[in-house]
PQR file with spaces between the fields and no chain letter, atoms N, CA, C, O and H, PARSE charges and radii, in Angstrom:
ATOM       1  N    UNK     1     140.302  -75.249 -233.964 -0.4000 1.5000
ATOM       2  CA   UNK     1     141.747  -75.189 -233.870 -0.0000 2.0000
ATOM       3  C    UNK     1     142.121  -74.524 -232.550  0.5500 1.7000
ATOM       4  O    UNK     1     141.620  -73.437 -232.262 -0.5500 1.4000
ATOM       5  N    UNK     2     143.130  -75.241 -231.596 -0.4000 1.5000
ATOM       6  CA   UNK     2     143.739  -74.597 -230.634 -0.0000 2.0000
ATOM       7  C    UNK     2     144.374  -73.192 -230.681  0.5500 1.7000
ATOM       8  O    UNK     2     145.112  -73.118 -231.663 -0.5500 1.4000
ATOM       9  H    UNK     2     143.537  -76.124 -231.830  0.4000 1.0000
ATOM      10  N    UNK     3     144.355  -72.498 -230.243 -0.4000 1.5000
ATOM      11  CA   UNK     3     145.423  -71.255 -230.102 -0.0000 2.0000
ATOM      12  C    UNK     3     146.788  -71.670 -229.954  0.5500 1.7000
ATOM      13  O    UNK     3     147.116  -72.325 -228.965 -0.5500 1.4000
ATOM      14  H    UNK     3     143.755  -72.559 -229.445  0.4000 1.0000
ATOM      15  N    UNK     4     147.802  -71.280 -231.043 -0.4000 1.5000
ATOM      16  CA   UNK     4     149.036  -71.535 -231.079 -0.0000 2.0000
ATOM      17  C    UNK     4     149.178  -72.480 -232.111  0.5500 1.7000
ATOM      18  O    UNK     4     150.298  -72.938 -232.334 -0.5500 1.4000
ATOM      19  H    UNK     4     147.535  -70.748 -231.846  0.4000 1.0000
ATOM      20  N    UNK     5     148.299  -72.805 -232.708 -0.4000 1.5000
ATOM      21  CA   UNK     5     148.482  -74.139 -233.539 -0.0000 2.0000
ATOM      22  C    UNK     5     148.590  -73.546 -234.803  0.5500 1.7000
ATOM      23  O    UNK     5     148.719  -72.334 -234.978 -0.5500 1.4000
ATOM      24  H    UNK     5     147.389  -72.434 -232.526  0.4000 1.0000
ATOM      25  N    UNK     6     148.526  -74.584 -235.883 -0.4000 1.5000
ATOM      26  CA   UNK     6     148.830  -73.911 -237.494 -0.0000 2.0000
ATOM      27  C    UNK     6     148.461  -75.508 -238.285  0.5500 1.7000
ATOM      28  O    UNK     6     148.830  -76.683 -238.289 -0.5500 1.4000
ATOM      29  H    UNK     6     148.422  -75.568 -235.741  0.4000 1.0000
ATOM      30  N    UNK     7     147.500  -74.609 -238.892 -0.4000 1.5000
ATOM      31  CA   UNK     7     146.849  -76.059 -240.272 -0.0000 2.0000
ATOM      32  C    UNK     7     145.904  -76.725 -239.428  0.5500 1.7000
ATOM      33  O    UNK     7     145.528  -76.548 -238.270 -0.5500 1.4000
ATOM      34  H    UNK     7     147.200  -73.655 -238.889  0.4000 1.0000
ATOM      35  N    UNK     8     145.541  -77.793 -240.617 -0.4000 1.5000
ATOM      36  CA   UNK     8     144.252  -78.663 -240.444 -0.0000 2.0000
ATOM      37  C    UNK     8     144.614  -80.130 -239.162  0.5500 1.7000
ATOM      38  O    UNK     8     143.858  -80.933 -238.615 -0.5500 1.4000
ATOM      39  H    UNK     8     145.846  -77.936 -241.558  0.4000 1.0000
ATOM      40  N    UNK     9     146.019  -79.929 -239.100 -0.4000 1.5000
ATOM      41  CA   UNK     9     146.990  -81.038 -238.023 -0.0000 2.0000
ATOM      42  C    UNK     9     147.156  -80.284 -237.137  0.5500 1.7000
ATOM      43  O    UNK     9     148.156  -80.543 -236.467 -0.5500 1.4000
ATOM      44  H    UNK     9     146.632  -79.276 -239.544  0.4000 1.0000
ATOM      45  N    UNK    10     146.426  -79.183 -236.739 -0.4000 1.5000
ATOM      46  CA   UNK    10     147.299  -78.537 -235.343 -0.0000 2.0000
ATOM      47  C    UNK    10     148.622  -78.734 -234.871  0.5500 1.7000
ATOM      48  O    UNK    10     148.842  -79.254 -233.778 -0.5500 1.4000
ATOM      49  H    UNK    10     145.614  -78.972 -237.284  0.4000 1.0000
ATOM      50  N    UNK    11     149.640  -78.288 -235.748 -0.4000 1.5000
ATOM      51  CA   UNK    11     151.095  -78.289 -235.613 -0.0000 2.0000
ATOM      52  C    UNK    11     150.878  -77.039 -234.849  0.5500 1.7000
ATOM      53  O    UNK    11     149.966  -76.217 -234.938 -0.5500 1.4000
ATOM      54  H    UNK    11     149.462  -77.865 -236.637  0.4000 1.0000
ATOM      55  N    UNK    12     152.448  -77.096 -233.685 -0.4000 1.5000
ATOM      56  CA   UNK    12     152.838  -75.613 -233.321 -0.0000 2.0000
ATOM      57  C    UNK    12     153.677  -75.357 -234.632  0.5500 1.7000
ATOM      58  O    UNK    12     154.022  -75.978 -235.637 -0.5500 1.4000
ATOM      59  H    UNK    12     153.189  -77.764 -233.613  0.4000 1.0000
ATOM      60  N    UNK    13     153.856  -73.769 -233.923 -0.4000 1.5000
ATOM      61  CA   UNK    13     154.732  -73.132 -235.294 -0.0000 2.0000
ATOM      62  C    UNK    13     156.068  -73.993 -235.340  0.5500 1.7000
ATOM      63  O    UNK    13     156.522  -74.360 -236.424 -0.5500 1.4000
ATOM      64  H    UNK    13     153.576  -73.265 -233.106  0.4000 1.0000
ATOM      65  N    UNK    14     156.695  -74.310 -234.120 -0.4000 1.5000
ATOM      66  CA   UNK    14     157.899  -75.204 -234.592 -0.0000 2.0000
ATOM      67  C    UNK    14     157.950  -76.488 -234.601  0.5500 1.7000
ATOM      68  O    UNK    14     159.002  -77.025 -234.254 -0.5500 1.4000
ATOM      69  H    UNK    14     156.327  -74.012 -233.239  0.4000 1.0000
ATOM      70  N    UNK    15     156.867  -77.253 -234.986 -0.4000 1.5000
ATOM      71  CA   UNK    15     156.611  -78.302 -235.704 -0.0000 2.0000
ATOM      72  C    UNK    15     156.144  -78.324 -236.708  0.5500 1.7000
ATOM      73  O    UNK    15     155.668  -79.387 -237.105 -0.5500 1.4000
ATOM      74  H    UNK    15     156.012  -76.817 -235.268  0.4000 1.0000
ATOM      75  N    UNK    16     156.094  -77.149 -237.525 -0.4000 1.5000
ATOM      76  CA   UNK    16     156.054  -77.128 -239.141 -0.0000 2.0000
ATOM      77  C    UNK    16     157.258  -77.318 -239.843  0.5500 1.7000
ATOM      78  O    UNK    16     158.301  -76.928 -239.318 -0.5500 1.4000
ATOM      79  H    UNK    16     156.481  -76.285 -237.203  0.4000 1.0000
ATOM      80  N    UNK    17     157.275  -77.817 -240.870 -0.4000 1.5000
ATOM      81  CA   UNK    17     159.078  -77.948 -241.638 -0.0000 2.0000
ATOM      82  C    UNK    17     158.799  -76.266 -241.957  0.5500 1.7000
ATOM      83  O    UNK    17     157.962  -75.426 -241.627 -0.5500 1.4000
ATOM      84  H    UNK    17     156.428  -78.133 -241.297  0.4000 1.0000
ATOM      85  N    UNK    18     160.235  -76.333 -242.945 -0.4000 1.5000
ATOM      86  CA   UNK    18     160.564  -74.572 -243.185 -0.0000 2.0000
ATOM      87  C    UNK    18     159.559  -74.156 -243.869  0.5500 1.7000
ATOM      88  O    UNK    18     158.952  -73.144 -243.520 -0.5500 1.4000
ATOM      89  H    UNK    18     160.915  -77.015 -243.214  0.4000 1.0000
ATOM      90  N    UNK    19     159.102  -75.101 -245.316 -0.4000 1.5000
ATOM      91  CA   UNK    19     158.114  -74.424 -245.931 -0.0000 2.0000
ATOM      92  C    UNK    19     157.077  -74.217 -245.241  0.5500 1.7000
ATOM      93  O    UNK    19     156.416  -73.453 -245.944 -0.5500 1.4000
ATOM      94  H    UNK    19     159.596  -75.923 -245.599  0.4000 1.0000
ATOM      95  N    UNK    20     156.384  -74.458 -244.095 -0.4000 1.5000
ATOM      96  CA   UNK    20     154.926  -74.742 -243.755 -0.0000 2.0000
ATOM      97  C    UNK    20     155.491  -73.326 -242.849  0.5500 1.7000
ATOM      98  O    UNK    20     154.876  -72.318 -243.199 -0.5500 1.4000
ATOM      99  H    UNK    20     156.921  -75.079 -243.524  0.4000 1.0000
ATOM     100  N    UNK    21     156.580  -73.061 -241.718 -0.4000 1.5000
ATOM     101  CA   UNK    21     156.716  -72.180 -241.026 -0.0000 2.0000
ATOM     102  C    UNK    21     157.087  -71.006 -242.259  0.5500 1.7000
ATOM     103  O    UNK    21     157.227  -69.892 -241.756 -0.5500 1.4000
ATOM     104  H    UNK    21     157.079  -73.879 -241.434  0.4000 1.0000
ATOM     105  N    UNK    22     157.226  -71.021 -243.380 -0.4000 1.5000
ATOM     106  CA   UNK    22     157.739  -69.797 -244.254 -0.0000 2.0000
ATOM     107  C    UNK    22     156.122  -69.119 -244.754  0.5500 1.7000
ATOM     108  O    UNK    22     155.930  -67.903 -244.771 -0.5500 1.4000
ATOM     109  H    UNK    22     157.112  -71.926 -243.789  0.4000 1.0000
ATOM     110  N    UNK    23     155.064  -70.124 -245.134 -0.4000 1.5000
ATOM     111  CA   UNK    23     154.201  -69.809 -245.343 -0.0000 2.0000
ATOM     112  C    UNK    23     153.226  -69.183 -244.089  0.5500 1.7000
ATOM     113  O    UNK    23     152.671  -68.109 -244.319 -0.5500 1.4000
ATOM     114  H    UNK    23     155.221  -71.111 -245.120  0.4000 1.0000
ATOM     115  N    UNK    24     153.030  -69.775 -242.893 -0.4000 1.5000
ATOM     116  CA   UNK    24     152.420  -69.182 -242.156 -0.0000 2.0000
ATOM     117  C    UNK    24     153.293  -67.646 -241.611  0.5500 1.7000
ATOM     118  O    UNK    24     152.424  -66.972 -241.058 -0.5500 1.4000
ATOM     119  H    UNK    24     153.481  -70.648 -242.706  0.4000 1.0000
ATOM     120  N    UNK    25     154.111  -67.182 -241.586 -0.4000 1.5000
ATOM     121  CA   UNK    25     155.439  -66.000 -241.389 -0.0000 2.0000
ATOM     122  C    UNK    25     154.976  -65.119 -242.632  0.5500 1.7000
ATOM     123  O    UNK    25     155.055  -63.891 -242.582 -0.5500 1.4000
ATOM     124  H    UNK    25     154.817  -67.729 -242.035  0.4000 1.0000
ATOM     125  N    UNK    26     154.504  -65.774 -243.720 -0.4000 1.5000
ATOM     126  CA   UNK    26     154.284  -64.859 -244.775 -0.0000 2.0000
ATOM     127  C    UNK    26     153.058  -64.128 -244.609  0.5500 1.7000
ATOM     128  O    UNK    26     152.966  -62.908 -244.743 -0.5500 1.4000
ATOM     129  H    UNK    26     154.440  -66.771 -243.761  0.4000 1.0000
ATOM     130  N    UNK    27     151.769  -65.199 -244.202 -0.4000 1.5000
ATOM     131  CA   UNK    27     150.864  -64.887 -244.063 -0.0000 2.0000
ATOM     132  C    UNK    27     149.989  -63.707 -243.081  0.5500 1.7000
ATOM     133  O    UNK    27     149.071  -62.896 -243.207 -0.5500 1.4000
ATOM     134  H    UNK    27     151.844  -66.190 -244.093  0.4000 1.0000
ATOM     135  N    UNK    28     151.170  -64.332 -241.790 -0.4000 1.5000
ATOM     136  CA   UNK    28     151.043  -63.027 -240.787 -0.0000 2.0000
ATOM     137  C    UNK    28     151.404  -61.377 -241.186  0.5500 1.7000
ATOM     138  O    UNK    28     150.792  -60.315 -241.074 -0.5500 1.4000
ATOM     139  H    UNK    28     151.915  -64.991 -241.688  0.4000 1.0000
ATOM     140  N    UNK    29     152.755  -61.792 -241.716 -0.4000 1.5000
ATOM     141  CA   UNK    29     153.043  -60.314 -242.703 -0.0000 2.0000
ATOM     142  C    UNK    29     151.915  -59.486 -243.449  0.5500 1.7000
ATOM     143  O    UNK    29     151.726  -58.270 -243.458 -0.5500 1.4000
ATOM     144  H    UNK    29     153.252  -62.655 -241.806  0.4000 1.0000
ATOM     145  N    UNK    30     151.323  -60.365 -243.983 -0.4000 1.5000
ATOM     146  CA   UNK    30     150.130  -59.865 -245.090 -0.0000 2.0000
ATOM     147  C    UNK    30     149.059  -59.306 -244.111  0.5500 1.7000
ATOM     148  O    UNK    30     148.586  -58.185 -244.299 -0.5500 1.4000
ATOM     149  H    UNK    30     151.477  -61.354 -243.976  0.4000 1.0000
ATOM     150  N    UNK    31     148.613  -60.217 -242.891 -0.4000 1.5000
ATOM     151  CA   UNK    31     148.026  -59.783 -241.959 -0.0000 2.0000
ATOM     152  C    UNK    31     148.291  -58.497 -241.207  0.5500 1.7000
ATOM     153  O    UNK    31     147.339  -57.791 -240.876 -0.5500 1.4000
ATOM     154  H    UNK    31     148.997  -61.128 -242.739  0.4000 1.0000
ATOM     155  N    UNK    32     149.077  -58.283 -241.026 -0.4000 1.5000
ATOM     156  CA   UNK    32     149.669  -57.104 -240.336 -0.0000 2.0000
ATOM     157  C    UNK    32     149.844  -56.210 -241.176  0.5500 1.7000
ATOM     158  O    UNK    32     149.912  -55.061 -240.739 -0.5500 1.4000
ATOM     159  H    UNK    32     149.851  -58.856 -241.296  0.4000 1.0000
ATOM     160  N    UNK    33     149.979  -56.439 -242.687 -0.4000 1.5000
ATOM     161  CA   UNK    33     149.954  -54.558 -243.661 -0.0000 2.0000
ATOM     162  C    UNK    33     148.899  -54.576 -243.212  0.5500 1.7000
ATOM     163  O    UNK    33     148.462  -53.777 -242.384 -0.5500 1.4000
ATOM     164  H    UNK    33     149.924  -57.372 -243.042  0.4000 1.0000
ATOM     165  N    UNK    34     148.251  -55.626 -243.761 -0.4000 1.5000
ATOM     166  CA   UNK    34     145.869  -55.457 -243.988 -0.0000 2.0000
ATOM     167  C    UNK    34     146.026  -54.609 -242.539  0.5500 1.7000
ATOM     168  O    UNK    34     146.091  -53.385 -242.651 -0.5500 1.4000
ATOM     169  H    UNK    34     148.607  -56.275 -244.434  0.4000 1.0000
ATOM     170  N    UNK    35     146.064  -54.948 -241.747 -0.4000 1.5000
ATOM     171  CA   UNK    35     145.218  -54.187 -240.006 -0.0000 2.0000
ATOM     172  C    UNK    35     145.928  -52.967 -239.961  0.5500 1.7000
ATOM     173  O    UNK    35     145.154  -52.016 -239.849 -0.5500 1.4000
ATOM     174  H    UNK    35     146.011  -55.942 -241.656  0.4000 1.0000
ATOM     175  N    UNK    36     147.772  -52.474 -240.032 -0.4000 1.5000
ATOM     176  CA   UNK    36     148.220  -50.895 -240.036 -0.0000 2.0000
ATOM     177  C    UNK    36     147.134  -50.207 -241.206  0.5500 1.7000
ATOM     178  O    UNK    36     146.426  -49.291 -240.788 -0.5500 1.4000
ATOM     179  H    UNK    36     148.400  -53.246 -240.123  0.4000 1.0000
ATOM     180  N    UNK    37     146.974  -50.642 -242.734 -0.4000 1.5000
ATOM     181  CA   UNK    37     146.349  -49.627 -243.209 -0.0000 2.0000
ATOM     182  C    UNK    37     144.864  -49.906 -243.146  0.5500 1.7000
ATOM     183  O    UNK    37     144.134  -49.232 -243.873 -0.5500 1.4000
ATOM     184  H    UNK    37     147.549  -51.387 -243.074  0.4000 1.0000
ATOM     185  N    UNK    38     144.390  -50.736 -242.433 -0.4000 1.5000
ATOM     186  CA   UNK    38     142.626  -50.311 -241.596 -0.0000 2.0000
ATOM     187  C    UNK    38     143.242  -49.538 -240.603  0.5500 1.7000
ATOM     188  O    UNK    38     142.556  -48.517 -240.558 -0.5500 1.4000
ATOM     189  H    UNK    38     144.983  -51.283 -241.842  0.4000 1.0000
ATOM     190  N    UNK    39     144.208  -49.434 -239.724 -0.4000 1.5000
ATOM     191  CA   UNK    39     144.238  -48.488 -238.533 -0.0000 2.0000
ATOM     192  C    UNK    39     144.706  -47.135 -239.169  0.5500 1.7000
ATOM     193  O    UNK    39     143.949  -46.221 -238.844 -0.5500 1.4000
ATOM     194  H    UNK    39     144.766  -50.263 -239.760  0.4000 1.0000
ATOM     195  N    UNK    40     145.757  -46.737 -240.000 -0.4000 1.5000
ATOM     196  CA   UNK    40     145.463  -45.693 -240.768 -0.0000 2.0000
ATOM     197  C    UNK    40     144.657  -44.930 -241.426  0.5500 1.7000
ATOM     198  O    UNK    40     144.663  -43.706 -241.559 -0.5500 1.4000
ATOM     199  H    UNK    40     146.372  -47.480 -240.264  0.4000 1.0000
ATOM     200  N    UNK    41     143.810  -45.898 -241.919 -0.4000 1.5000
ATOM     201  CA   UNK    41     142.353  -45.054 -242.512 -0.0000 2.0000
ATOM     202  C    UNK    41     141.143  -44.828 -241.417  0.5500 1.7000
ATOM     203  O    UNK    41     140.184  -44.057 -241.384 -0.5500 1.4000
ATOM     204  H    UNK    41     143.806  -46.892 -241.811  0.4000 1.0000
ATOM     205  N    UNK    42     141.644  -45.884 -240.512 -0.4000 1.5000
ATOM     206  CA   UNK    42     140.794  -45.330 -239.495 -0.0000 2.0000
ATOM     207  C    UNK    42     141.398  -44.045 -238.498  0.5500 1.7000
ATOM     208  O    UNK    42     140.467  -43.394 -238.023 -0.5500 1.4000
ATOM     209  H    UNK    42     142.423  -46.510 -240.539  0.4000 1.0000
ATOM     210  N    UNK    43     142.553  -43.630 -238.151 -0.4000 1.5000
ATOM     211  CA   UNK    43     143.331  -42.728 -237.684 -0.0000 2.0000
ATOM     212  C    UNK    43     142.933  -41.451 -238.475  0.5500 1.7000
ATOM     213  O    UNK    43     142.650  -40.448 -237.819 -0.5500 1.4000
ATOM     214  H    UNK    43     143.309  -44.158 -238.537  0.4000 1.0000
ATOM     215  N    UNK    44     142.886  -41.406 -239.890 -0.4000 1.5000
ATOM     216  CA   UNK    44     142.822  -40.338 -240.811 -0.0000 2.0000
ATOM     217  C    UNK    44     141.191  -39.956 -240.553  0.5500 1.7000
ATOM     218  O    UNK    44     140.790  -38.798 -240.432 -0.5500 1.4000
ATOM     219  H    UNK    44     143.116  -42.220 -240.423  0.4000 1.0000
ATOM     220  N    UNK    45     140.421  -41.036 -240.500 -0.4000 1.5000
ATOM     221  CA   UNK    45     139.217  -40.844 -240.309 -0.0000 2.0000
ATOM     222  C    UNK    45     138.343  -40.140 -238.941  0.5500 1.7000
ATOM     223  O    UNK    45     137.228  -39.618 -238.936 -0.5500 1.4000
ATOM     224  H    UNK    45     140.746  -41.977 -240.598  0.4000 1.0000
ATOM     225  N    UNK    46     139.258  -40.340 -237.885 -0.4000 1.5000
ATOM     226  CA   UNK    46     139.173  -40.158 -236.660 -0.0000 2.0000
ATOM     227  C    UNK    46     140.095  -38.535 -236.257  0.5500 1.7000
ATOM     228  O    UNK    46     139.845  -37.812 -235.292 -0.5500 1.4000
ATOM     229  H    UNK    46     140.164  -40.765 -237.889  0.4000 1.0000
ATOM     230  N    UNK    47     140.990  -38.337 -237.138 -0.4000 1.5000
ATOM     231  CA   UNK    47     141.672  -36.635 -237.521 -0.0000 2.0000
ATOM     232  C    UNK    47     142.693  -37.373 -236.368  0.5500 1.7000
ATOM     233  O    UNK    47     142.627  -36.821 -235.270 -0.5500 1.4000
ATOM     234  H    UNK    47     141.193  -38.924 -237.922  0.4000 1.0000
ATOM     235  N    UNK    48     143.545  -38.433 -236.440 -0.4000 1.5000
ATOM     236  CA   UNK    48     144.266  -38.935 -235.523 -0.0000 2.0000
ATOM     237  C    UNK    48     146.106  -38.372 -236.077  0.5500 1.7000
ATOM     238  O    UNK    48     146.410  -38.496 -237.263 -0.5500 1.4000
ATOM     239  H    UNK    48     143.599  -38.882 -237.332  0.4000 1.0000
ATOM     240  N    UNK    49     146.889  -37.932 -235.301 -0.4000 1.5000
ATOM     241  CA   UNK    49     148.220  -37.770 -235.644 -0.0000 2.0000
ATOM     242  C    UNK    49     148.796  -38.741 -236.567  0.5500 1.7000
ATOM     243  O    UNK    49     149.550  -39.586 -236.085 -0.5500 1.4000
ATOM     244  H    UNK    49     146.642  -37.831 -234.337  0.4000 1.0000
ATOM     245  N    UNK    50     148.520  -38.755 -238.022 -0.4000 1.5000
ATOM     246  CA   UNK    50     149.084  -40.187 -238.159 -0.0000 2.0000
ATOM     247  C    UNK    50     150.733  -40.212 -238.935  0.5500 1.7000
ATOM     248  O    UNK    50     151.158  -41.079 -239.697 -0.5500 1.4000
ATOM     249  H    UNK    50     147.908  -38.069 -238.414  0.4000 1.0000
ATOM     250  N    UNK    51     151.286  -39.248 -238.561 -0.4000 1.5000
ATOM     251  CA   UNK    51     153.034  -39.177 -238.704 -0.0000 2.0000
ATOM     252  C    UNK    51     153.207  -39.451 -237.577  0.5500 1.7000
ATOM     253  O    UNK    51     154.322  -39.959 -237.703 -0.5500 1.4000
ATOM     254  H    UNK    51     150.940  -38.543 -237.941  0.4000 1.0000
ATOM     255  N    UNK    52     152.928  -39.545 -236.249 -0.4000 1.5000
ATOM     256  CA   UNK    52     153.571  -39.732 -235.373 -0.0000 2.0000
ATOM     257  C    UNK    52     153.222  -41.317 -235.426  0.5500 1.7000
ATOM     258  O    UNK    52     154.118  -42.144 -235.595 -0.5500 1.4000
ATOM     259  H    UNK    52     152.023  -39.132 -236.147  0.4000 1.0000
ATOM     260  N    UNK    53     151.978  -41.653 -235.283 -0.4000 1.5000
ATOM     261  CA   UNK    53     151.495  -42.671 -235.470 -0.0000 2.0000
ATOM     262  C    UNK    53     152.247  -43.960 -236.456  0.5500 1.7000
ATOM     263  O    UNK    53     152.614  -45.066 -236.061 -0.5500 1.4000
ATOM     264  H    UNK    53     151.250  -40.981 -235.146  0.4000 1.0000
ATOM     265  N    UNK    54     152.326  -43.382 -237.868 -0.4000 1.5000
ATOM     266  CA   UNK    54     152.818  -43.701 -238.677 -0.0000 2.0000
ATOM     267  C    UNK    54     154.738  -44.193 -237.940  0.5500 1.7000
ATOM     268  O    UNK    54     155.249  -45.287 -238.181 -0.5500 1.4000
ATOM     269  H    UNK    54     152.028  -42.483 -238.189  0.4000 1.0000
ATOM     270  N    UNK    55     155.328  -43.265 -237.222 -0.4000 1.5000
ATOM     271  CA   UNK    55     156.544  -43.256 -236.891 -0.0000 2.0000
ATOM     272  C    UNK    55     156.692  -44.224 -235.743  0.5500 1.7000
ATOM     273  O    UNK    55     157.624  -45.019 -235.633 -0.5500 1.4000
ATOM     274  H    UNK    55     154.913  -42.376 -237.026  0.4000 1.0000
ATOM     275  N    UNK    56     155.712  -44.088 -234.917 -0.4000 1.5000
ATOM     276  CA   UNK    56     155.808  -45.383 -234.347 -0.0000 2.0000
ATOM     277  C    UNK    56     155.893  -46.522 -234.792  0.5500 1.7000
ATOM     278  O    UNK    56     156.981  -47.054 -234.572 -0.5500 1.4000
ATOM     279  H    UNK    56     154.954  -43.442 -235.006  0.4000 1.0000
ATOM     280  N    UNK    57     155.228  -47.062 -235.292 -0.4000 1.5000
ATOM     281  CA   UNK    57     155.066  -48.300 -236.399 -0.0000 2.0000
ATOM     282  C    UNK    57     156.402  -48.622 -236.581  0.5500 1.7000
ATOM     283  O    UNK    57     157.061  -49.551 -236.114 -0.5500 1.4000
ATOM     284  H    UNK    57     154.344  -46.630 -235.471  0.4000 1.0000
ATOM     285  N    UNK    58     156.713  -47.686 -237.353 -0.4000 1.5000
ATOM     286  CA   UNK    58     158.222  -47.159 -238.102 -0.0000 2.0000
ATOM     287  C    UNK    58     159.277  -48.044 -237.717  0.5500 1.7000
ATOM     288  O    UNK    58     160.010  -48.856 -238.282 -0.5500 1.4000
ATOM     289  H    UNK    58     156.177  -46.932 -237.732  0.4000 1.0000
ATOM     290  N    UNK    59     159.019  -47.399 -236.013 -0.4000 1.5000
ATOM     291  CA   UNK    59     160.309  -47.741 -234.810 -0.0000 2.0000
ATOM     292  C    UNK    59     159.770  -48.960 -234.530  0.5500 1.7000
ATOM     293  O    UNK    59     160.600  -49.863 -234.629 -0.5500 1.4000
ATOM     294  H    UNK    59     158.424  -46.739 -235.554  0.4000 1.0000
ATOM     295  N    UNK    60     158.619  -49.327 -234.198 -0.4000 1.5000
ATOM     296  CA   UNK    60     158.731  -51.178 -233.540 -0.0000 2.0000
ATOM     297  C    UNK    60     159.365  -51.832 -235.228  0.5500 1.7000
ATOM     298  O    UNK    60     160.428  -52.452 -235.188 -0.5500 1.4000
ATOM     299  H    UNK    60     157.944  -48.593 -234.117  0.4000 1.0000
ATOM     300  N    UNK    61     158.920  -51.717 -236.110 -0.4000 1.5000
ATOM     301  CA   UNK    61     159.119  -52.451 -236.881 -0.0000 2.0000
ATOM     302  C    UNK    61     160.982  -52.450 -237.720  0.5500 1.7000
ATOM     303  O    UNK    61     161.551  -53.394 -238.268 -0.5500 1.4000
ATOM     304  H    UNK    61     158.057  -51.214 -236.143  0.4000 1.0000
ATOM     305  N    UNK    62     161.378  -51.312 -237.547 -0.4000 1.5000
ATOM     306  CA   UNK    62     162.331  -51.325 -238.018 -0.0000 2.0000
ATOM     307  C    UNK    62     163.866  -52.201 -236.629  0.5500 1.7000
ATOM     308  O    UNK    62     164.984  -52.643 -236.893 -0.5500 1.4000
ATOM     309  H    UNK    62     160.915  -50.546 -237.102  0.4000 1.0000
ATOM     310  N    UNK    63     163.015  -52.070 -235.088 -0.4000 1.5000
ATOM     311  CA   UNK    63     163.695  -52.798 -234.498 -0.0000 2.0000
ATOM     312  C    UNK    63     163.271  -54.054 -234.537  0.5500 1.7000
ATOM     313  O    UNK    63     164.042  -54.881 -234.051 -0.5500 1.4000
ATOM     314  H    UNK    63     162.107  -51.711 -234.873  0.4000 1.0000
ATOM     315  N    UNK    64     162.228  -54.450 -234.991 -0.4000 1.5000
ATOM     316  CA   UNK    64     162.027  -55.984 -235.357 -0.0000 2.0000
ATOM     317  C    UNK    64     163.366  -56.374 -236.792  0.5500 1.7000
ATOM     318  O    UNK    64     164.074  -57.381 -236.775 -0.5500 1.4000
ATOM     319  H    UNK    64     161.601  -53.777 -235.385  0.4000 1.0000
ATOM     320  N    UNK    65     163.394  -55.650 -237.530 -0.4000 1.5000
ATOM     321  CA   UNK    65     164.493  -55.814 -239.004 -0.0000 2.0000
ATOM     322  C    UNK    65     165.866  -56.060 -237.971  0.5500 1.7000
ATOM     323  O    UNK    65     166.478  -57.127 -237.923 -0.5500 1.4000
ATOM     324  H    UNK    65     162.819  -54.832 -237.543  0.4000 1.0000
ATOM     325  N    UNK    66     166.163  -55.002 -237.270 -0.4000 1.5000
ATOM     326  CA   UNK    66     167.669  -54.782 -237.004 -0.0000 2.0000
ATOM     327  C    UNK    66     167.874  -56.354 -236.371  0.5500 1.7000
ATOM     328  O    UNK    66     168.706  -57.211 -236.671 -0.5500 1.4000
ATOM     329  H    UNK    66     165.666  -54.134 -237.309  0.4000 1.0000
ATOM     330  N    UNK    67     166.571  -56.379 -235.191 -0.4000 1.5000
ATOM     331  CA   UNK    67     167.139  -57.755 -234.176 -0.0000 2.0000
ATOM     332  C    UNK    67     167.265  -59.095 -235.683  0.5500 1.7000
ATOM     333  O    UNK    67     167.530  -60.247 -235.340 -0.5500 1.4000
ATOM     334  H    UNK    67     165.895  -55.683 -234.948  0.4000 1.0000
ATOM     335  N    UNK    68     167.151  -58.933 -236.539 -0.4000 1.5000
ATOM     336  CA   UNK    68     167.083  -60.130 -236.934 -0.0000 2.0000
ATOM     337  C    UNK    68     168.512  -60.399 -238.435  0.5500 1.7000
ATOM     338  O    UNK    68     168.739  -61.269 -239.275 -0.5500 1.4000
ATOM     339  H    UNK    68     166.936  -57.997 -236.818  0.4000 1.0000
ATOM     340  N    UNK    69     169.192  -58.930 -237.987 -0.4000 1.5000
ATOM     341  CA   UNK    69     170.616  -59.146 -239.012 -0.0000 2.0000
ATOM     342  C    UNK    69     171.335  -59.530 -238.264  0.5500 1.7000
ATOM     343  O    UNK    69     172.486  -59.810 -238.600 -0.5500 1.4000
ATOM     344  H    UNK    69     169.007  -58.224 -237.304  0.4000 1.0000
């Protein structure tokens, strides 16, 4: 599969209909808890700041919410 593509048809993301782009959007989501809490347990593991850490996150993600009301 190319980079940028999605499925067994190598669609880009905006050549999927809604359901096919709702499912891959979901999937990344799921992807992205899974890797913050491996980088958290790895942060905790490593004696890493992880409130600040944690607060960062916080801030990219909560300006990802705002840009999108």
């Amino acid at each position: 599969m190319e980079k940028g593509t999605h499925g067994n048809n190598e669609n880009s993301f905006e050549a999927l209909d809604y359901a096919g782009q709702a499912r891959t959007l979901n999937a990344q989501i799921q992807v992205l808890q899974k890797g913050l809490k491996a980088h958290i347990r790895r942060g905790d593991s490593e004696n890493r700041d992880l409130i600040e850490m944690k607060n960062s996150y916080k801030t990219q993600l909560l300006k990802l919410i705002t840009s999108l009301e």
